[in-house]
Biopython code that builds the backbone (N, CA, C, O; Angstrom):
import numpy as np
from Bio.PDB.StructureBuilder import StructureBuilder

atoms = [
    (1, "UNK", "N", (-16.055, 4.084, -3.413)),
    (1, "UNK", "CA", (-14.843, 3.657, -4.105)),
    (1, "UNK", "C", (-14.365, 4.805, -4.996)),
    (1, "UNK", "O", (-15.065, 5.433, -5.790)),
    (2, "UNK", "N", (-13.039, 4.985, -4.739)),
    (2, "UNK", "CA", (-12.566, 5.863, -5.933)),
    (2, "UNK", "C", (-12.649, 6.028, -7.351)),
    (2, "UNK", "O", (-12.417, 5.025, -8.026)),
    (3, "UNK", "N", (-12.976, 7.250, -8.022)),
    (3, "UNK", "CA", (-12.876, 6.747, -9.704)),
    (3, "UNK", "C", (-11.432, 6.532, -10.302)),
    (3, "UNK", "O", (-10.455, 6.791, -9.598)),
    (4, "UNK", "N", (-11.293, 6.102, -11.482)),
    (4, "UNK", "CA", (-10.419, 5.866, -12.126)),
    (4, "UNK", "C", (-9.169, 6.398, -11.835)),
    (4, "UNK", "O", (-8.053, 5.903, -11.678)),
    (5, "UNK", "N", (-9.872, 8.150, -11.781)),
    (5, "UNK", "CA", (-9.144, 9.538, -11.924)),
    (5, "UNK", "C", (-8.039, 9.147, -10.633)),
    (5, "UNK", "O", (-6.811, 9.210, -10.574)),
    (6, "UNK", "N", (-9.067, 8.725, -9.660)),
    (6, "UNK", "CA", (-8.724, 9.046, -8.345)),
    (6, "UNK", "C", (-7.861, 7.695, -7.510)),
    (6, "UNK", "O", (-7.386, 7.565, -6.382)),
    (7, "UNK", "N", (-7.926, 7.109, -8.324)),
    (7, "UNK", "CA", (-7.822, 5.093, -7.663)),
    (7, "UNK", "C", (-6.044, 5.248, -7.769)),
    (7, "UNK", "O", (-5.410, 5.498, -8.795)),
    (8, "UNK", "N", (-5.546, 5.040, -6.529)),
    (8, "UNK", "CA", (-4.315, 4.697, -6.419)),
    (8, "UNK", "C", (-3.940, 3.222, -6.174)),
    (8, "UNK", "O", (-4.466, 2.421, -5.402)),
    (9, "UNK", "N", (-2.766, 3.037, -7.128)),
    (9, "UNK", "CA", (-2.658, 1.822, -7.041)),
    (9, "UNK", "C", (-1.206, 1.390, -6.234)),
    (9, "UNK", "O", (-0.265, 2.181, -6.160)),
    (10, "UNK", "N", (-1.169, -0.058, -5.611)),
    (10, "UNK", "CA", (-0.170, -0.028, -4.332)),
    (10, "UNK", "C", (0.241, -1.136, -4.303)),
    (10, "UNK", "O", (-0.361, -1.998, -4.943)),
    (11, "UNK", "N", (1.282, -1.431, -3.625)),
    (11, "UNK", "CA", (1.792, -2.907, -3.221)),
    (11, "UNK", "C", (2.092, -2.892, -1.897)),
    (11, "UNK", "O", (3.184, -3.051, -1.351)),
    (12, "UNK", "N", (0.987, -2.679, -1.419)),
    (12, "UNK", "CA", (1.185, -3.096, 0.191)),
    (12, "UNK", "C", (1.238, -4.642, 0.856)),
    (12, "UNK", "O", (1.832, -4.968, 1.883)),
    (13, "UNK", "N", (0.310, -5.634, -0.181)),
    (13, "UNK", "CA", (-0.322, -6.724, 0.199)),
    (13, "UNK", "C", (1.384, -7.281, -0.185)),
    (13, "UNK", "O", (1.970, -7.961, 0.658)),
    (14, "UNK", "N", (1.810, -7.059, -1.003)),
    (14, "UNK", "CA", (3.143, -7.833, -1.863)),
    (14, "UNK", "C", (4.477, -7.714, -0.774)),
    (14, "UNK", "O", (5.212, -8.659, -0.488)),
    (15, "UNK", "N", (4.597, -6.328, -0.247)),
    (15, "UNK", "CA", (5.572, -5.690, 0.745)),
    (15, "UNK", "C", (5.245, -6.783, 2.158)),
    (15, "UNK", "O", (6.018, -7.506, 2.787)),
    (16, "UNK", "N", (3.584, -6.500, 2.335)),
    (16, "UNK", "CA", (4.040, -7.647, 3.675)),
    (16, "UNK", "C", (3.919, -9.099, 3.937)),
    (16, "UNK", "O", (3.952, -9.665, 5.030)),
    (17, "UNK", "N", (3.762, -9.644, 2.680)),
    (17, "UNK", "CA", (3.888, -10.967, 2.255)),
    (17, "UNK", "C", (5.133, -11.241, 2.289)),
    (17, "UNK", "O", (5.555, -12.326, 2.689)),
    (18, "UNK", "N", (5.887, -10.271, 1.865)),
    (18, "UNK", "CA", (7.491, -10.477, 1.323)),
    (18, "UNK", "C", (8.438, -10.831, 2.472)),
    (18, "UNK", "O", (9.220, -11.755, 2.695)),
    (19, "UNK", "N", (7.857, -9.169, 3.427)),
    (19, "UNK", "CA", (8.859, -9.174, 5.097)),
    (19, "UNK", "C", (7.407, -10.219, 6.014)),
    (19, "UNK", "O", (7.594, -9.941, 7.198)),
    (20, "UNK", "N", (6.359, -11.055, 5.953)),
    (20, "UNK", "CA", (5.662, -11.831, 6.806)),
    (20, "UNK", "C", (5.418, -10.474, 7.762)),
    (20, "UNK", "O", (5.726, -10.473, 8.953)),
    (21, "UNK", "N", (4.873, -9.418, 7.140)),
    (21, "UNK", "CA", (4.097, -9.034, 8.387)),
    (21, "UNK", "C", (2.372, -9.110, 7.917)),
    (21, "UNK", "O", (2.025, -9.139, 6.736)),
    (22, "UNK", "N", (1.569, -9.130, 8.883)),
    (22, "UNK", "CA", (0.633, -9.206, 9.449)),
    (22, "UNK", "C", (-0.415, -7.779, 9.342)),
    (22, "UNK", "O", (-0.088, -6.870, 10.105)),
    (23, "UNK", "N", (-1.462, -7.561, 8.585)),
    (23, "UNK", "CA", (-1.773, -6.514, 8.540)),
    (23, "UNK", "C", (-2.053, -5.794, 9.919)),
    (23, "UNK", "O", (-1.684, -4.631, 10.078)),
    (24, "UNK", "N", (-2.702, -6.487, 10.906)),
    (24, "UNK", "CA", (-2.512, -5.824, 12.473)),
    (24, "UNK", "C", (-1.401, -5.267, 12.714)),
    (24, "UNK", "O", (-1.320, -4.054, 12.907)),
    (25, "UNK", "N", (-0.146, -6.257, 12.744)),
    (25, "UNK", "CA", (1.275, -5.554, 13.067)),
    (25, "UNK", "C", (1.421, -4.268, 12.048)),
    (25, "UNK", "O", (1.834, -3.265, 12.630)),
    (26, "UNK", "N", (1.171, -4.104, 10.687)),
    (26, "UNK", "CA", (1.258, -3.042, 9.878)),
    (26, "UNK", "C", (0.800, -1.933, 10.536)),
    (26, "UNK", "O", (1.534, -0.982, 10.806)),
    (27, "UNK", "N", (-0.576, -2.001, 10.865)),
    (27, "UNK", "CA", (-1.634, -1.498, 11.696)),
    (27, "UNK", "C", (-1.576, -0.317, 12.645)),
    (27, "UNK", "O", (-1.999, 0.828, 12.806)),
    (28, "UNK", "N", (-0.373, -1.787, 13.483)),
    (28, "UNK", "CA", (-0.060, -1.431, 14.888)),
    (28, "UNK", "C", (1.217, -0.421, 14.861)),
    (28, "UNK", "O", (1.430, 0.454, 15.700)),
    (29, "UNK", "N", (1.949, -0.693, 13.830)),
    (29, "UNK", "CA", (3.452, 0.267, 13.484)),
    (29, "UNK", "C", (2.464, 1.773, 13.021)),
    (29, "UNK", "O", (2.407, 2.865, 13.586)),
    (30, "UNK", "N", (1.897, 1.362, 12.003)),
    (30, "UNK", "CA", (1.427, 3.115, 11.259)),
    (30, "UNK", "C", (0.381, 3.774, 12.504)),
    (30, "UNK", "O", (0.306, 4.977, 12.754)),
    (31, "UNK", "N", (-0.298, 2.819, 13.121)),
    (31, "UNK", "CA", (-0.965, 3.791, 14.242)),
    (31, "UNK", "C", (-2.482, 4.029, 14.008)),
    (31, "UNK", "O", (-3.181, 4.938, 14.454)),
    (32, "UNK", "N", (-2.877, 2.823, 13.070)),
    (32, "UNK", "CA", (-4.133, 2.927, 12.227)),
    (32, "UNK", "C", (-4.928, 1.612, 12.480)),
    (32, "UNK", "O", (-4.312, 0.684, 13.004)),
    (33, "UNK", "N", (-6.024, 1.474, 12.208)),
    (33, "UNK", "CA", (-7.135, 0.325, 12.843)),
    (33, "UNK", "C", (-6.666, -0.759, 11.536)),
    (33, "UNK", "O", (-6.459, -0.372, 10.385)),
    (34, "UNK", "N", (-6.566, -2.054, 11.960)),
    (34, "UNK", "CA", (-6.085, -3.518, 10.797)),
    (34, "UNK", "C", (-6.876, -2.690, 9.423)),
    (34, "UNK", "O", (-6.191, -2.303, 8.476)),
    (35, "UNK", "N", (-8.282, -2.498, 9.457)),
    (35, "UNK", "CA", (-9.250, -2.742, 8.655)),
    (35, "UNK", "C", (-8.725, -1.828, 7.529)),
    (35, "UNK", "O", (-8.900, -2.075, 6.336)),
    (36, "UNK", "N", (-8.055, -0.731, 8.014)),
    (36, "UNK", "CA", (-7.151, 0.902, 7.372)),
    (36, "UNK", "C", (-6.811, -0.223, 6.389)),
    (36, "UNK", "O", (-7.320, -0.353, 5.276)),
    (37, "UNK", "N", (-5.570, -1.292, 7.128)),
    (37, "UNK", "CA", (-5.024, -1.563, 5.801)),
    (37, "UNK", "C", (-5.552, -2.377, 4.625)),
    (37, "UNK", "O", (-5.186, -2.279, 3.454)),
    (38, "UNK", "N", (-6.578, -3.289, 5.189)),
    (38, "UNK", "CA", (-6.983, -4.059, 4.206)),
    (38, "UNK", "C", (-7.937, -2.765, 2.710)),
    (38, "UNK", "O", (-7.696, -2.730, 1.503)),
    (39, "UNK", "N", (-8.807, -2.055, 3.396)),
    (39, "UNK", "CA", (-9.115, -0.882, 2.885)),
    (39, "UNK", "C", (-8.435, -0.767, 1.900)),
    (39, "UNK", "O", (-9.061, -0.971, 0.859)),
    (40, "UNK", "N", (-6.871, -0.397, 1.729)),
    (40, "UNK", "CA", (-6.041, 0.250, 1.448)),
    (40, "UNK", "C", (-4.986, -0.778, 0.231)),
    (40, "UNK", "O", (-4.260, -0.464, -0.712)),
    (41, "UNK", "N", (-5.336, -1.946, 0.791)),
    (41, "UNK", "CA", (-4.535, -3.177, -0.454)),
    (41, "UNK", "C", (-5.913, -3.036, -1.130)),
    (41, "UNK", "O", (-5.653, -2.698, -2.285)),
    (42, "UNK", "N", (-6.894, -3.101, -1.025)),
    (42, "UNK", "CA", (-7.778, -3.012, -1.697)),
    (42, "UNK", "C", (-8.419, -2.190, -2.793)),
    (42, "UNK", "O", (-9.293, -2.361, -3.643)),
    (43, "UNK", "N", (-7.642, -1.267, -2.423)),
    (43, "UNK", "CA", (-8.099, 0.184, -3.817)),
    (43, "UNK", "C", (-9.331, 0.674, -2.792)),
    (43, "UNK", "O", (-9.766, 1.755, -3.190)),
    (44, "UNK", "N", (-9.834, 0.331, -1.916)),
    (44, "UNK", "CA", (-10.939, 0.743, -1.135)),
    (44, "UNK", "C", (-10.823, 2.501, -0.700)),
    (44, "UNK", "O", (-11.713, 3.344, -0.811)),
    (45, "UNK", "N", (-9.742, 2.642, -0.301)),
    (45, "UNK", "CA", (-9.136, 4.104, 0.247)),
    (45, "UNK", "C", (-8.115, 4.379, -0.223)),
    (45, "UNK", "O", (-7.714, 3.426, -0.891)),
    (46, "UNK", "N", (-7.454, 5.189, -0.239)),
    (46, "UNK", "CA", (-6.817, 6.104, -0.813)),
    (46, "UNK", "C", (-5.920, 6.799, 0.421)),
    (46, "UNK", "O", (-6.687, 7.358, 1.205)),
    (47, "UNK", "N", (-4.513, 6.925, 0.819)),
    (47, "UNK", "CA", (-3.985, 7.218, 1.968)),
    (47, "UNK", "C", (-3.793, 8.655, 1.732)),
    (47, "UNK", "O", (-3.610, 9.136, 0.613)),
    (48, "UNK", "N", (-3.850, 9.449, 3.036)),
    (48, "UNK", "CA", (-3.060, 10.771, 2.836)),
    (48, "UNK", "C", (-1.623, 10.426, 2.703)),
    (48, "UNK", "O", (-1.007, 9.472, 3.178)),
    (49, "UNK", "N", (-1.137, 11.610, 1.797)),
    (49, "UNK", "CA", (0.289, 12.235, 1.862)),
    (49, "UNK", "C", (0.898, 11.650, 3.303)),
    (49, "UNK", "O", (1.846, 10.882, 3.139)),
    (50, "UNK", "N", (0.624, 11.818, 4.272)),
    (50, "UNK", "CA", (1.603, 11.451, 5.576)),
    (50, "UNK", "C", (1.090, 9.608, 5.696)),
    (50, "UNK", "O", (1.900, 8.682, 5.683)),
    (51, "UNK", "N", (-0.228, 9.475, 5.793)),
    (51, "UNK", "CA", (0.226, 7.680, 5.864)),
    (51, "UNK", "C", (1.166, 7.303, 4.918)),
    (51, "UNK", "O", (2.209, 6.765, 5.289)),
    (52, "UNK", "N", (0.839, 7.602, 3.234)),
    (52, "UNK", "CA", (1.411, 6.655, 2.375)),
    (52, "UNK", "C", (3.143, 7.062, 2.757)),
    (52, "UNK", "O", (4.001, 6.195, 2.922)),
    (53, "UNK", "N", (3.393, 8.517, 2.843)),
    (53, "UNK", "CA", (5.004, 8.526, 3.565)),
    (53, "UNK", "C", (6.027, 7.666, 4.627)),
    (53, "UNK", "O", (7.220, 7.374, 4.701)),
    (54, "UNK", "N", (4.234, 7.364, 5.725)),
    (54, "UNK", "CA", (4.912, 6.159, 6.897)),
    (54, "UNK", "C", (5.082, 4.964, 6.153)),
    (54, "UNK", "O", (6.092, 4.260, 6.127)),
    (55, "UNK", "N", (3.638, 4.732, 5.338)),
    (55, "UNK", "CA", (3.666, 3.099, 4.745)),
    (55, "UNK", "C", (5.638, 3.352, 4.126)),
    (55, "UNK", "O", (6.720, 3.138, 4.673)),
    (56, "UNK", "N", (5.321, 3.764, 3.089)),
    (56, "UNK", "CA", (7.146, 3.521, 2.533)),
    (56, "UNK", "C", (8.139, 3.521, 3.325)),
    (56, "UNK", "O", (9.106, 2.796, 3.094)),
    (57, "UNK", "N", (8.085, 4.384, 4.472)),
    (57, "UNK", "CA", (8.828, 4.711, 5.238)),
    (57, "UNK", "C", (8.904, 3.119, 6.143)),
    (57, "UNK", "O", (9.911, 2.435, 5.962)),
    (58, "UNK", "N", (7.811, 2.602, 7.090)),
    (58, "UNK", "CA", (7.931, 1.508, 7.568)),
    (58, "UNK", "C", (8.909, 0.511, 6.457)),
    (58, "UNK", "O", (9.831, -0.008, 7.085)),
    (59, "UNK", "N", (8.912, 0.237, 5.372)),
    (59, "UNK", "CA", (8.781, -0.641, 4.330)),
    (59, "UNK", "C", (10.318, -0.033, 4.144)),
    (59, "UNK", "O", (11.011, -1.050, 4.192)),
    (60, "UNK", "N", (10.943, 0.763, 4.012)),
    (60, "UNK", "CA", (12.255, 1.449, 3.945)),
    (60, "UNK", "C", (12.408, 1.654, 2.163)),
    (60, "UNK", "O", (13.425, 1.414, 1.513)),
    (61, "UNK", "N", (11.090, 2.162, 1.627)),
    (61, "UNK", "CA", (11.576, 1.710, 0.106)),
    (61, "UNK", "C", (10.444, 3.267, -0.203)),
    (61, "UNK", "O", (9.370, 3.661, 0.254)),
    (62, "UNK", "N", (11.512, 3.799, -1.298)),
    (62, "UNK", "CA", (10.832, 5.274, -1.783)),
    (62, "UNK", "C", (9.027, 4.970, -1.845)),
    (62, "UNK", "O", (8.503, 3.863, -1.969)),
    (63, "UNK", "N", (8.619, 5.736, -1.771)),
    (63, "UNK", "CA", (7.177, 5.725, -1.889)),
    (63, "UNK", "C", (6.474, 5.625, -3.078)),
    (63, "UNK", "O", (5.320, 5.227, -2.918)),
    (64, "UNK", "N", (6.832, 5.881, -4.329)),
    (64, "UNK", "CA", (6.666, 4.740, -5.504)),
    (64, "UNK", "C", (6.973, 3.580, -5.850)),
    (64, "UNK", "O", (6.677, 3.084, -6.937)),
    (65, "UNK", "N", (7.669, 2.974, -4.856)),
    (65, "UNK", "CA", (7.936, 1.718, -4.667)),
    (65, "UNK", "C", (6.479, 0.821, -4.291)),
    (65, "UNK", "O", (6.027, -0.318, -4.404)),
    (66, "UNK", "N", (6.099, 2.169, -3.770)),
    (66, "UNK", "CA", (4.244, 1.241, -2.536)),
    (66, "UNK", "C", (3.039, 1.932, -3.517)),
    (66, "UNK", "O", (2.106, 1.225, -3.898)),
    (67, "UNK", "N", (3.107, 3.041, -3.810)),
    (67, "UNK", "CA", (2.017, 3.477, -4.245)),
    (67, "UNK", "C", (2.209, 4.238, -5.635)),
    (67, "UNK", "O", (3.205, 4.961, -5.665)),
    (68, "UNK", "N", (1.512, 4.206, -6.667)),
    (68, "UNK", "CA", (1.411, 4.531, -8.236)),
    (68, "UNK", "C", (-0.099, 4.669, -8.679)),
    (68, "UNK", "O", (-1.091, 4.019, -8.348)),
    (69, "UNK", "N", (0.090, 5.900, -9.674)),
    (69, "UNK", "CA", (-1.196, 6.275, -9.841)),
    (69, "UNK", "C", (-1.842, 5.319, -11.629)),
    (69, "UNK", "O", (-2.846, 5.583, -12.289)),
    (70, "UNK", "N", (-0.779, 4.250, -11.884)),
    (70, "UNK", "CA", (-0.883, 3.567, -12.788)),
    (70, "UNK", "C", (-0.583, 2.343, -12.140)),
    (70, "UNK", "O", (0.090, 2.120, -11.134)),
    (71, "UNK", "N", (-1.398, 1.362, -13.133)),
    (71, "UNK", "CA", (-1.072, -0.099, -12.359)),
    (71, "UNK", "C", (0.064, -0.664, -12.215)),
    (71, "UNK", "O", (0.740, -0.490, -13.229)),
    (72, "UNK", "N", (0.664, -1.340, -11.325)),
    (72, "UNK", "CA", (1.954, -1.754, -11.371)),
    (72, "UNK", "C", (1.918, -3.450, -12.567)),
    (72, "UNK", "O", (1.001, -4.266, -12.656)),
    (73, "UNK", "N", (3.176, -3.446, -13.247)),
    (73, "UNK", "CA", (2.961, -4.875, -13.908)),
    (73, "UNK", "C", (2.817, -5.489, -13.343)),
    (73, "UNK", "O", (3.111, -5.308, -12.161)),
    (74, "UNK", "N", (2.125, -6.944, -13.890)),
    (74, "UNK", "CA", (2.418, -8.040, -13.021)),
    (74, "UNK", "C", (3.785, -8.660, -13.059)),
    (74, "UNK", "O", (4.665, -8.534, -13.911)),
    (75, "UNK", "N", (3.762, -9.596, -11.566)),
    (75, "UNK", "CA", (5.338, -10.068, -11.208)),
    (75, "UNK", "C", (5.463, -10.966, -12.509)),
    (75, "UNK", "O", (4.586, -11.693, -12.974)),
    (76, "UNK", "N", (6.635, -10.776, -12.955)),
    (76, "UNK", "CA", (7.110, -11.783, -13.778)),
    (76, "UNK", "C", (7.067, -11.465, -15.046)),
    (76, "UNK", "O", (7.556, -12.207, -15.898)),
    (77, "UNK", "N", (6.366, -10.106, -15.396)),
    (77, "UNK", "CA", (6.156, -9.863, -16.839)),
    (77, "UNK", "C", (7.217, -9.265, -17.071)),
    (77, "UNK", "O", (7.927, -8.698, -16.240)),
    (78, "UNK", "N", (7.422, -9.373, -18.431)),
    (78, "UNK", "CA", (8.388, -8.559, -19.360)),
    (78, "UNK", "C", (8.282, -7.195, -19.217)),
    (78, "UNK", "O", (9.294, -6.603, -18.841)),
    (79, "UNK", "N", (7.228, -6.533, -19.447)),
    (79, "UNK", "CA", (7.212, -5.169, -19.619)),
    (79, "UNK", "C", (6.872, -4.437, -18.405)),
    (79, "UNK", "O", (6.822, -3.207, -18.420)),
]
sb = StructureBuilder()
sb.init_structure("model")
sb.init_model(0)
sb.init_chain("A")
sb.init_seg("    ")
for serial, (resi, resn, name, xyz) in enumerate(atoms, 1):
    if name == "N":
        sb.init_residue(resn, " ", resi, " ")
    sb.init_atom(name, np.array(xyz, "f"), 0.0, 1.0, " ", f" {name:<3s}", serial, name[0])
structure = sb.get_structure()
């Protein structure tokens, strides 16, 4: 597991809840095994530069939109 330093944080799980995709179908678009993504909502791994580019890219939303090296708020908070 990544340290602190290193732990990227993401909204992948939120992105395909939102559009109902399927981490396989995610999977199957980026070109990567299901397990990549769960890995990956998980803080488990850490994407290269070119996945996390496809992830946003699939998702059509800048790539700090998906991935931040600080936690994202939670939905609904004020700040």
């Amino acid at each position: 597991m990544p340290t602190d330093k290193e732990h990227v944080h993401n909204r992948i799980a939120v992105l395909r809840a939102e559009r109902g995709v399927s981490r396989r179908d995610l999977a199957t678009a980026l070109g990567v095994h299901y397990q990549t993504v769960g890995y990956l909502e998980r803080g488990e791994y850490s994407p290269s530069l070119h996945l996390a580019l496809r992830i946003a890219a699939y998702f059509e939303v800048p790539v700090e939109v998906v991935f931040s090296l600080t936690p994202f708020p939670r939905l609904g908070s004020t700040t």
